[in-house]
VOMIDO-254021 format. One line per field, with one value per residue (C-alpha): residue number from 1; residue in one letter; z, y, x. Coordinates in pm, whole numbers, plus 50000, padded with zeros to 5 digits. Each point is the difference from the previous one (the first is absolute). Layout:
BEGIN
seq (NUM; ...)
type (a; ...)
zz (Z; ...)
yy (Y; ...)
xx (X; ...)
END
This chain:
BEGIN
seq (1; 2; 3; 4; 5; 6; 7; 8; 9; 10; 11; 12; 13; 14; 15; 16; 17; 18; 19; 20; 21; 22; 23; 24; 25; 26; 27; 28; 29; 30; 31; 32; 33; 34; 35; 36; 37; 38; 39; 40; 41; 42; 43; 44; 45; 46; 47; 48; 49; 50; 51; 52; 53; 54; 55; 56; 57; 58; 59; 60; 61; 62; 63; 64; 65; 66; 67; 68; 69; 70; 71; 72; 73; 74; 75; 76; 77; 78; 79; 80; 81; 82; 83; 84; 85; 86; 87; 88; 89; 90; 91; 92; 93; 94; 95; 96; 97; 98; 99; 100; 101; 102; 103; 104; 105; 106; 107; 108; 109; 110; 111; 112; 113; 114; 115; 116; 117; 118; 119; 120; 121; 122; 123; 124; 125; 126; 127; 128; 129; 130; 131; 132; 133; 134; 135; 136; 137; 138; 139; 140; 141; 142; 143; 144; 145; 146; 147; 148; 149; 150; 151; 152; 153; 154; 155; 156; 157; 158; 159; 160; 161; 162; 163; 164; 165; 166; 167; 168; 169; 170; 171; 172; 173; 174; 175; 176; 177; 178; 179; 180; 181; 182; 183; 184; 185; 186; 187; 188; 189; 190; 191; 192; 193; 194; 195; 196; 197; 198; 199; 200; 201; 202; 203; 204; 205; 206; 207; 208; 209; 210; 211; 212; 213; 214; 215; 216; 217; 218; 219; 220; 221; 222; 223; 224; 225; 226; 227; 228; 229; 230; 231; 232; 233; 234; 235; 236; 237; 238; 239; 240; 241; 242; 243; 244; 245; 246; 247; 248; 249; 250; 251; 252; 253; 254; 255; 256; 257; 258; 259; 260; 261; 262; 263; 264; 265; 266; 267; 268; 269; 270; 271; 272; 273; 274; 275; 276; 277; 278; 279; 280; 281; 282; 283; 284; 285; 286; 287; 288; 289; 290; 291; 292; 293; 294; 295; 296; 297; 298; 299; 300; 301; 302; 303; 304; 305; 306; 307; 308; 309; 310; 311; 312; 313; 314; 315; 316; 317; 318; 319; 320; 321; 322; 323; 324; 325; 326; 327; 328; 329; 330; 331; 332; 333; 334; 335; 336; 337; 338; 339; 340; 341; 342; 343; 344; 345; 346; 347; 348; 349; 350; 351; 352; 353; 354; 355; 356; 357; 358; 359; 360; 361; 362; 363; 364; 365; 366; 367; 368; 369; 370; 371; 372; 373; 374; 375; 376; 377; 378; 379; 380; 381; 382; 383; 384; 385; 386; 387; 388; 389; 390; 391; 392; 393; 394; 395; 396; 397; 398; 399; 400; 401; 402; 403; 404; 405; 406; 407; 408; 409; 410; 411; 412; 413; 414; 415; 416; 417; 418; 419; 420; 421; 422; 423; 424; 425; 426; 427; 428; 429; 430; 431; 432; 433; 434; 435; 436; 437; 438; 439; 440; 441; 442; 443; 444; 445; 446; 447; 448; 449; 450; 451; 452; 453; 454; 455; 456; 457; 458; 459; 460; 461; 462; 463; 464; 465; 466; 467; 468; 469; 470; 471; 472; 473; 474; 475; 476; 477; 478; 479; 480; 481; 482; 483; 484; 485; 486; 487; 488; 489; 490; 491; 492; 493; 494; 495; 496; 497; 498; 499; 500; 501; 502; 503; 504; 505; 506; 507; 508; 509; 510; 511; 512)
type (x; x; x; x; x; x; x; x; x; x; x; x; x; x; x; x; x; x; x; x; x; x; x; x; x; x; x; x; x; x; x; x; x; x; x; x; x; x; x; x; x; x; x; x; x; x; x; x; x; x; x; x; x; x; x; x; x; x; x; x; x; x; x; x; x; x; x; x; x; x; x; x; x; x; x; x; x; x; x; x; x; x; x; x; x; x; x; x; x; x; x; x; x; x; x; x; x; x; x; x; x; x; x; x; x; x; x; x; x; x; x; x; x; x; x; x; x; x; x; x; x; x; x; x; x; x; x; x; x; x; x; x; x; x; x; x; x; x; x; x; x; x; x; x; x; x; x; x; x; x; x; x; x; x; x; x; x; x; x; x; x; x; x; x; x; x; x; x; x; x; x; x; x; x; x; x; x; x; x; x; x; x; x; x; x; x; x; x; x; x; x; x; x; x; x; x; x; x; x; x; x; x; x; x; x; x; x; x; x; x; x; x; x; x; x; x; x; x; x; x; x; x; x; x; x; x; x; x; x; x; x; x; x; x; x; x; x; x; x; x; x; x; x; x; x; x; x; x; x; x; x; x; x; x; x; x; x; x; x; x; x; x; x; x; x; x; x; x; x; x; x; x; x; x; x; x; x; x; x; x; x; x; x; x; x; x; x; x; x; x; x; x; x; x; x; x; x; x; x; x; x; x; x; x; x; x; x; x; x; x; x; x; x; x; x; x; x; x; x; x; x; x; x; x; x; x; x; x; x; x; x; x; x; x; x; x; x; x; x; x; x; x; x; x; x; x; x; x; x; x; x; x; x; x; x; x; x; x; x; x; x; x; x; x; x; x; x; x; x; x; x; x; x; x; x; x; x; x; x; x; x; x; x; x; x; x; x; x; x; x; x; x; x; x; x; x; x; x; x; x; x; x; x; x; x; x; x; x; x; x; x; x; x; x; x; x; x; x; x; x; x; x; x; x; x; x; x; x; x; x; x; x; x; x; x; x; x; x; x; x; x; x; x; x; x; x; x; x; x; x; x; x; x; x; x; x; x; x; x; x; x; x; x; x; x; x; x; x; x; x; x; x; x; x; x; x; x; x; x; x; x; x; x; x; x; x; x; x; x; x; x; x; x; x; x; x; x; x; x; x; x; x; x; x; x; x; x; x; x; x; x; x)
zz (54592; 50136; 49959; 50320; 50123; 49971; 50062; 50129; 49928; 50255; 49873; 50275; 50153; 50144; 49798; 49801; 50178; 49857; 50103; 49907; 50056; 49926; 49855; 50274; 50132; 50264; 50009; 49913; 50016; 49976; 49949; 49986; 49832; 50088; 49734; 50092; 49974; 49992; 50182; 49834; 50108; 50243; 49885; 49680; 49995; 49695; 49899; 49760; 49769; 49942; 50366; 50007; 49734; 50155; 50310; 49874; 49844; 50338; 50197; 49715; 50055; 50387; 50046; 49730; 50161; 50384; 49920; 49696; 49779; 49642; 49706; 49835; 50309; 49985; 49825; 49951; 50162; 50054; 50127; 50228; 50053; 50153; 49789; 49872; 49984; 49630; 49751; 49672; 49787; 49663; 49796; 50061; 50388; 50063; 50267; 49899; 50358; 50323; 50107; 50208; 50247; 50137; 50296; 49805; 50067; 49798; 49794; 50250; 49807; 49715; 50116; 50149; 49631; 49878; 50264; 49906; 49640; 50065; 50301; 49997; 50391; 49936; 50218; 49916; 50000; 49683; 49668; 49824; 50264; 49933; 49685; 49980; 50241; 49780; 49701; 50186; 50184; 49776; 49635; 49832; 50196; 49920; 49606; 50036; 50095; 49829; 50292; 50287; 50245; 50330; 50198; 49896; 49665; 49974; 50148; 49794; 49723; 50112; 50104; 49664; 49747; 49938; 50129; 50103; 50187; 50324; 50109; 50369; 50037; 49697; 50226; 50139; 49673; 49791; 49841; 49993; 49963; 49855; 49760; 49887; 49992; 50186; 50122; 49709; 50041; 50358; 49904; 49717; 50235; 50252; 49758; 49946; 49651; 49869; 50329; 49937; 49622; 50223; 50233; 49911; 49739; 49853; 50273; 50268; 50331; 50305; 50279; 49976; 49583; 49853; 49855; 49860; 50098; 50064; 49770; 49880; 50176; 50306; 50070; 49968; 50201; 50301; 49972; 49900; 49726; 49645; 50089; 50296; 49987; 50117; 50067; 50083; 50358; 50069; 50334; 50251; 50232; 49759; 49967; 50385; 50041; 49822; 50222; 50308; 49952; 49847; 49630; 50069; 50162; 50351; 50118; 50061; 49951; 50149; 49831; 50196; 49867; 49946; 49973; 50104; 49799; 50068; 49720; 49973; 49677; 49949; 49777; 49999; 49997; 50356; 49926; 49724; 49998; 49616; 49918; 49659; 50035; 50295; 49873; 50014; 49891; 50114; 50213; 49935; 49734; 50111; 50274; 50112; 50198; 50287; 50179; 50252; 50086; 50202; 49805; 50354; 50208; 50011; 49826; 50313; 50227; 49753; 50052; 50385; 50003; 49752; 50127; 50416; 50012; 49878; 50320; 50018; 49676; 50173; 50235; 50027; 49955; 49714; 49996; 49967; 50239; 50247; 49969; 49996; 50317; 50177; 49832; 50123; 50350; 49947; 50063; 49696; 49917; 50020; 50334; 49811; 49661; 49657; 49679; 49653; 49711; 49732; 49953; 49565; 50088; 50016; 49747; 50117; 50102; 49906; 49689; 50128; 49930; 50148; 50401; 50202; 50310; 50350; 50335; 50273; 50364; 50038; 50356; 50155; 50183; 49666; 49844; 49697; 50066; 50052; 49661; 49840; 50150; 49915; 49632; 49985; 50155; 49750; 49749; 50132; 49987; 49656; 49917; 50275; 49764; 49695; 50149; 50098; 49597; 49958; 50298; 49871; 49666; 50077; 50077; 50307; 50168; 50248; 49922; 49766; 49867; 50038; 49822; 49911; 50186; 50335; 50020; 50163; 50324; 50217; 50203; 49687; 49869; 50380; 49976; 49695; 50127; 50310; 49796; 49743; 50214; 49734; 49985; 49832; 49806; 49930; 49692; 50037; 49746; 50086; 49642; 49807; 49685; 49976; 50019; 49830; 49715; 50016; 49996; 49662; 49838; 50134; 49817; 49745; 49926; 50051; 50313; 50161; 49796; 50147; 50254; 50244; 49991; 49999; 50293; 50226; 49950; 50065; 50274; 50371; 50295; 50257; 50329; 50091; 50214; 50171; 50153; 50345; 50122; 50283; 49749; 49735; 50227; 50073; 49610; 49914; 50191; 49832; 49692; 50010; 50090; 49726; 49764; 50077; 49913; 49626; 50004; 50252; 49857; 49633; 49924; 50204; 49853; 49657; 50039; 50151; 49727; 49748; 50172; 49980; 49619; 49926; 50138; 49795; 49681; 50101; 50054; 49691; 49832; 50199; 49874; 49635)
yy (52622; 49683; 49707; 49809; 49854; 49640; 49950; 49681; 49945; 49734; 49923; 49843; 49811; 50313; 50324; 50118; 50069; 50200; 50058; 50216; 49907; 50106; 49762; 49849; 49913; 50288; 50113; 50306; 50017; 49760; 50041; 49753; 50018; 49748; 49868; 49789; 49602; 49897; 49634; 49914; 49665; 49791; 49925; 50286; 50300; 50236; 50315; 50270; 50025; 50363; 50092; 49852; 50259; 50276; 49861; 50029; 50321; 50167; 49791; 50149; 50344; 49985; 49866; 50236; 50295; 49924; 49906; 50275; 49746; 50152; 49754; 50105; 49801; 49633; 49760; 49758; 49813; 49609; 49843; 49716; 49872; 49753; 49650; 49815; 50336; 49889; 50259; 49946; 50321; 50112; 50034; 50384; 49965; 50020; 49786; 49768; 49934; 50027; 49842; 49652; 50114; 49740; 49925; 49887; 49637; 49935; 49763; 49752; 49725; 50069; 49926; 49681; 49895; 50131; 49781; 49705; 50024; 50119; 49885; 50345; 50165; 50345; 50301; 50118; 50358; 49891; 50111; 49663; 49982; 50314; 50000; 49651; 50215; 50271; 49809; 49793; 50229; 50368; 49803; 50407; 50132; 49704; 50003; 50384; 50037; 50024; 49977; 49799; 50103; 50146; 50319; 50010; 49930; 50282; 50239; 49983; 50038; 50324; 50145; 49860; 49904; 49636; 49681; 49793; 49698; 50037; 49676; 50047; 50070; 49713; 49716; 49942; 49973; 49728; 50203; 49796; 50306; 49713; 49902; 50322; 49857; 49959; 49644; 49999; 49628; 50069; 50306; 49756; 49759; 50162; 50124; 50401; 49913; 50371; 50155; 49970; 50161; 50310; 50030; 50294; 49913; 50088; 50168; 49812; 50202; 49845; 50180; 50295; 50022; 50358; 49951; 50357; 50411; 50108; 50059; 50374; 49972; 49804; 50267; 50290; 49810; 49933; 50338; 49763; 50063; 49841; 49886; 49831; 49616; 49719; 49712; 49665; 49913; 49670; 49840; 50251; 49716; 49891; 50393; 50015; 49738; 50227; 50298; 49777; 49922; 49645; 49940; 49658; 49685; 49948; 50275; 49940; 50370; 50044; 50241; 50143; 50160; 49888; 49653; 49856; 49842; 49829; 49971; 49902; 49970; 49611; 49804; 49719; 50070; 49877; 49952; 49767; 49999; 49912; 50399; 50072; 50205; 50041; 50165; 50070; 50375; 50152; 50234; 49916; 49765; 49749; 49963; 49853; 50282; 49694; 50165; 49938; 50221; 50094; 50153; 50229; 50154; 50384; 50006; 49831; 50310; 50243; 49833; 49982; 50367; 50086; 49768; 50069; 50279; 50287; 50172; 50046; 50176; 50334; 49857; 50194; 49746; 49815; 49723; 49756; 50163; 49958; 49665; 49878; 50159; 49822; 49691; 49989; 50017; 49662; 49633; 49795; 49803; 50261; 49800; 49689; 50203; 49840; 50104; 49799; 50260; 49872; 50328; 49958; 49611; 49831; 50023; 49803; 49741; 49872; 50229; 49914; 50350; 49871; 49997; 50405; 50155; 49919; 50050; 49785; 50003; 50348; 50019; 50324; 50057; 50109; 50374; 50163; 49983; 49636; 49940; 50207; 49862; 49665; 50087; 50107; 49653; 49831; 50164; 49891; 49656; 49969; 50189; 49712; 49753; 50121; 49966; 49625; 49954; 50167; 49824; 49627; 50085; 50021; 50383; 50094; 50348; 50158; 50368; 50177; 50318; 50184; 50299; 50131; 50203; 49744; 50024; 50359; 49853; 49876; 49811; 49777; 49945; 49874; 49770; 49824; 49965; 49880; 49726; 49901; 50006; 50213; 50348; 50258; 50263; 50310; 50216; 50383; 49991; 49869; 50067; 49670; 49986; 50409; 49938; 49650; 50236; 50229; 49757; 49896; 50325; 50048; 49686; 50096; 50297; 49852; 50118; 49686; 49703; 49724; 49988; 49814; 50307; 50230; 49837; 50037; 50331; 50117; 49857; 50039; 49807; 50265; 49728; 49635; 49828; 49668; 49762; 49969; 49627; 49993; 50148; 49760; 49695; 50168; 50022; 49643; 49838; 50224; 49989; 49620; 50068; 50208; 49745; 49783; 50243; 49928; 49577; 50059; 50224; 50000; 49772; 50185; 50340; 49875; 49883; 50317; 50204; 49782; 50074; 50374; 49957; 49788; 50284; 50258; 49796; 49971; 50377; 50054; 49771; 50177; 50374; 49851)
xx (11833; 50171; 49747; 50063; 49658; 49865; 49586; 49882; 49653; 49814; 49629; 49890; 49639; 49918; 50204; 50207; 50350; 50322; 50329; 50270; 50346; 50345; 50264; 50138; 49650; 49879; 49651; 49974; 49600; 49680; 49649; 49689; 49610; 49757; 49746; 49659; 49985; 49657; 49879; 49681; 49934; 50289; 50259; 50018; 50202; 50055; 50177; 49913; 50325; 49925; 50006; 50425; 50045; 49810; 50171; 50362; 49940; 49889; 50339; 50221; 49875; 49959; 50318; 50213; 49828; 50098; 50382; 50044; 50116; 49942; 49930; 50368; 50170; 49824; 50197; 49737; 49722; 49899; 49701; 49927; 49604; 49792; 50021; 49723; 49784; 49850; 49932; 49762; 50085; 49946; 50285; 50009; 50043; 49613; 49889; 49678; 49938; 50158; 50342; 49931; 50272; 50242; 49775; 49680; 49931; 49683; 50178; 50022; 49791; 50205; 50331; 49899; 49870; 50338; 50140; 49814; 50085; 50367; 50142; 50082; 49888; 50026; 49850; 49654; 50176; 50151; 49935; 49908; 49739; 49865; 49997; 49769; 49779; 49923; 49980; 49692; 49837; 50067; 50050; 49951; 50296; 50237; 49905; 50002; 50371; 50303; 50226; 50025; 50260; 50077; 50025; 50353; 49984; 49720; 50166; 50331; 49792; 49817; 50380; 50139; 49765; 50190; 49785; 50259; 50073; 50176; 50182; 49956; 49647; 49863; 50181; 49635; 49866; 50206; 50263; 50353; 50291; 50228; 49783; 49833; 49655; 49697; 49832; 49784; 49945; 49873; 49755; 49857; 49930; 49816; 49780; 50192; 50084; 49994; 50152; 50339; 49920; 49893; 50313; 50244; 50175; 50364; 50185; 50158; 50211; 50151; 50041; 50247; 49944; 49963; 49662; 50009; 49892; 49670; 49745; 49948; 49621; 50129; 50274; 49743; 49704; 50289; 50195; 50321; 50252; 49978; 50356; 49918; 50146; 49723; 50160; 49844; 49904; 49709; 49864; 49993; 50109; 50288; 50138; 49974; 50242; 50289; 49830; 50070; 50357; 49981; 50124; 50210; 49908; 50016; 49757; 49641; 49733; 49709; 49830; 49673; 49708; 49664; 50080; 50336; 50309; 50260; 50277; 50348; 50220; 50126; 50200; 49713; 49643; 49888; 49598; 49912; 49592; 49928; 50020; 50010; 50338; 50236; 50304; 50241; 50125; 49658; 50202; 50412; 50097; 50106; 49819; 49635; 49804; 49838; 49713; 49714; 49744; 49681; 49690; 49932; 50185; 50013; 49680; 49876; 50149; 49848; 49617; 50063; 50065; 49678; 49783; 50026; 50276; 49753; 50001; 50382; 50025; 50098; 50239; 50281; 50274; 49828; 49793; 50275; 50244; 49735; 49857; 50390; 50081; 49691; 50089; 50354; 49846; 49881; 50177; 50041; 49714; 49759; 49888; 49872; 49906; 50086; 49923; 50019; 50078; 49825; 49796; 49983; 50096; 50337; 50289; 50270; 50054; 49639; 49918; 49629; 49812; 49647; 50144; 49966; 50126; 49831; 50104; 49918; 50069; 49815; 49859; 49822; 50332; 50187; 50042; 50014; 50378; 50040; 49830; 50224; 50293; 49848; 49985; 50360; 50100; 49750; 50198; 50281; 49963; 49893; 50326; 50117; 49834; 50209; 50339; 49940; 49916; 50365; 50170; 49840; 50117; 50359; 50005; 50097; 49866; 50173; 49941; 49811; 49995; 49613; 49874; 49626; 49779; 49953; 50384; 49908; 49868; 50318; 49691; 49917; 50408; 50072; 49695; 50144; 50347; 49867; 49739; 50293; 50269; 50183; 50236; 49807; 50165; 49807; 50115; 50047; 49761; 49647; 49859; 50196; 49809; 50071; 50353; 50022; 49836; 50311; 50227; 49877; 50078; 50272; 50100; 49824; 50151; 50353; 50042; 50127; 50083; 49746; 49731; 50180; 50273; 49730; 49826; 50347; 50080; 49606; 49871; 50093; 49811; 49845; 49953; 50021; 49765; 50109; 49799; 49888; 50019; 49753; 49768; 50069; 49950; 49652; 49933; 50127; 49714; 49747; 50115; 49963; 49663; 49951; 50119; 49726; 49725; 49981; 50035; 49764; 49724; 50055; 49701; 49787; 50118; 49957; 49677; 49876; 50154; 49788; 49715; 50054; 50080; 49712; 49783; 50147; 49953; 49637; 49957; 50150; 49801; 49665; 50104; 50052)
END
């Protein structure tokens, strides 16, 4: 039998997603399993590593079983996942505690000491971070472990039984591709002397590298064959890029999901903020992957609908479907509604993780609609405030191409054209990382000669969305508005989160 199938494997915040594609780049099916993040105090989030695999396994099978795809036609498979999701394993794959997944902000005292001692300002999503964290406040774990690492690197490991390094996902954590080393000098300093000791060691894959075929136990635990090719994959929001049409410079992505990025492919790193490594080949060699991001967006939409949508769960249309229609019903503004996004705190441009989400302006007058609408355009403007970063730096945005699950809603696209004042180009193809996966091993497996020719010939855009001017003109004064929020109430936010933390400590200390 012909072997003529490429699997893209998207761990996301929320499931495990895989897609099935021929070679030039057509679904040919798709299938999704959700795993549990639990929120123990504000500002935490973990994942069990054990439910990805159990996770993926049930994907595979769903998925295989729907389209008839037998095991004798896949190719290979790649994997793209959430960054800065922090593993401690033993050297066997066995987890020693749960993952810290990419949006855990405990470490927020931490990276300011790193920052004092550095100059380095780097995201308390990050693993350094983290790591400090854990070694202060769960010493047994840290010593315990033999591996630090991240969903990725974990989860090559379980399909392949290498640890290895992957160069696009360990950009957050210090490691130089050019030099073939770590920031060892950094991790001494902030006091993570052993830590880079403990990172996989030995193997090192960029992006579209065979790593190797499936492990006899892997194959038989996902109903795969023993000859099946994994190639290497990293960031989910780096492999969406390639899913979403962009492989050369020029482009901007906007790649949707539970938190929001915004990523273009340049021949000079555009944000210089004392980070321990900015590229370049992360993604392309030869080129720096520039990024800004929002820690909230989707997630945000996801809460809304748990937390006061309960009562439209057996809507006909969908939940979604229907709060969208009402939504598009409404003027912009969400008649004198705004909402800051900082739900798990702000990433860029203030990497300050002790700010959250309000709304103000709420009056007895407004609906269940208008505050959805009202998130959306809250959303919005933070993806607003990412483009000005871009724009100021040299970069100008005129379009964009958008993928991830909020690219579904035509409501929401048309509300960031009409805040940004940009084109947006919708792939056929909503599920980027999926297909950003298959591009990989289709490179991989020789396929196509490069990612940038294996980007052209696999992705096709679906819609584009232009602005609407009157509407824009309406968002421009908001969004000015909106940019005064955070100057405005950042003292008062971080005060109030101290307060908060200072009781936990002390309820902590009173169970103890």
């Amino acid at each position: 039998m012909e072997r003529d199938v490429l699997v893209g494997i998207d761990g996301g915040t929320g499931s495990i997603r895989v897609g099935f594609y021929d070679l030039q780049g057509n679904s040919l099916g798709f299938a999704a399993t959700e795993y549990r993040t639990t929120h123990l105090h504000t500002g935490w989030a973990e994942q069990s590593p054990e439910d990805w695999w159990n996770a993926l396994k049930a994907s595979l099978a769903k998925g295989m079983a729907e389209t008839g795809i037998t095991k004798d036609r896949i190719i290979g498979i790649s994997t793209a996942t959430t960054s800065c999701s922090v593993v401690l394993s033993m050297l066997d794959g066995t987890p020693v505690r749960d993952c810290l997944i990419w949006m855990d902000v405990r470490a927020s005292q931490e990276v300011n000491e790193i920052e004092a001692l550095t100059g380095a300002k780097l995201s308390a999503e990050w693993m350094p971070g983290k790591l400090l964290w854990v070694k202060r406040h769960e010493k047994e774990n840290y010593e315990k472990a033999e591996v630090f690492c991240e969903y990725q690197d974990w989860l090559t490991y379980r399909l392949t039984g290498i640890w290895s390094i992957n160069i696009n996902n360990s950009c957050n954590w210090g490691y130089n591709a050019r030099d073939g080393a770590f920031a060892e000098d950094f991790y001494n300093t902030i006091g993570l002397e052993e830590a880079v000791s403990k990172f996989p060691d030995g193997h090192v894959y960029a992006v579209g590298d065979a790593i190797g075929t499936l492990t006899k136990e892997a194959a038989d635990e996902l109903g795969l064959g023993y000859h099946t090719l994994v190639a290497q994959g990293g960031i989910d929001s780096s492999i969406a890029i390639l899913g979403m049409g962009v492989s050369e410079p020029g482009k901007l992505a906007l790649i949707t999901g539970s938190s929001n990025l915004a990523m273009a492919l340049t021949d000079e790193a555009l944000f210089n903020e004392g980070l321990i490594n900015t590229g370049p080949d992360h993604l392309i060699p030869g080129y720096y992957t520039s990024y800004r991001g929002q820690v909230s967006s989707g997630s945000i939409l996801s809460w809304f609908r748990r937390e006061f949508c309960r009562d439209l769960e057996d809507v006909e249309e969908g939940v979604f479907d229907y709060l969208n229609r009402q939504a598009a019903e409404l003027e912009p503004g969400s008649e004198g509604l705004i909402v800051l996004d900082y739900w798990q705190g702000n990433r860029h441009p203030y990497l300050d993780s002790k700010v959250r989400g309000m709304f103000y302006g709420l009056s007895l007058n407004h609906t269940r609609a208008h505050m959805y609408r009202a998130l959306m355009e809250g959303i919005a403007f933070g993806t607003e405030n990412l483009l000005v970063q871009f724009r100021d730096s040299g970069f100008p945005v005129q379009e964009i191409n958008i993928a991830g699950g909020t690219s579904q809603s035509d409501v929401f696209m048309q509300i960031h054209a009409d805040v940004s004042n940009v084109t947006v180009n919708v792939p056929q193809d909503r599920q980027a990382p999926c297909l950003g996966c298959a591009i990989t091993v289709a490179v991989a497996a020789g396929i196509y000669p490069g990612l940038a020719e294996a980007t052209k010939a696999m992705v096709k855009l679906e819609k584009v969305i232009t602005p609407n001017p009157e509407a824009h003109r309406k968002y421009r004064r908001i969004f000015e508005q909106y940019r005064k929020i955070y100057p405005g109430f950042k003292d008062w936010m971080h005060e109030t989160t101290d307060i908060y933390l200072q009781s936990l400590a002390e309820s902590d200390q009173e169970q103890q």
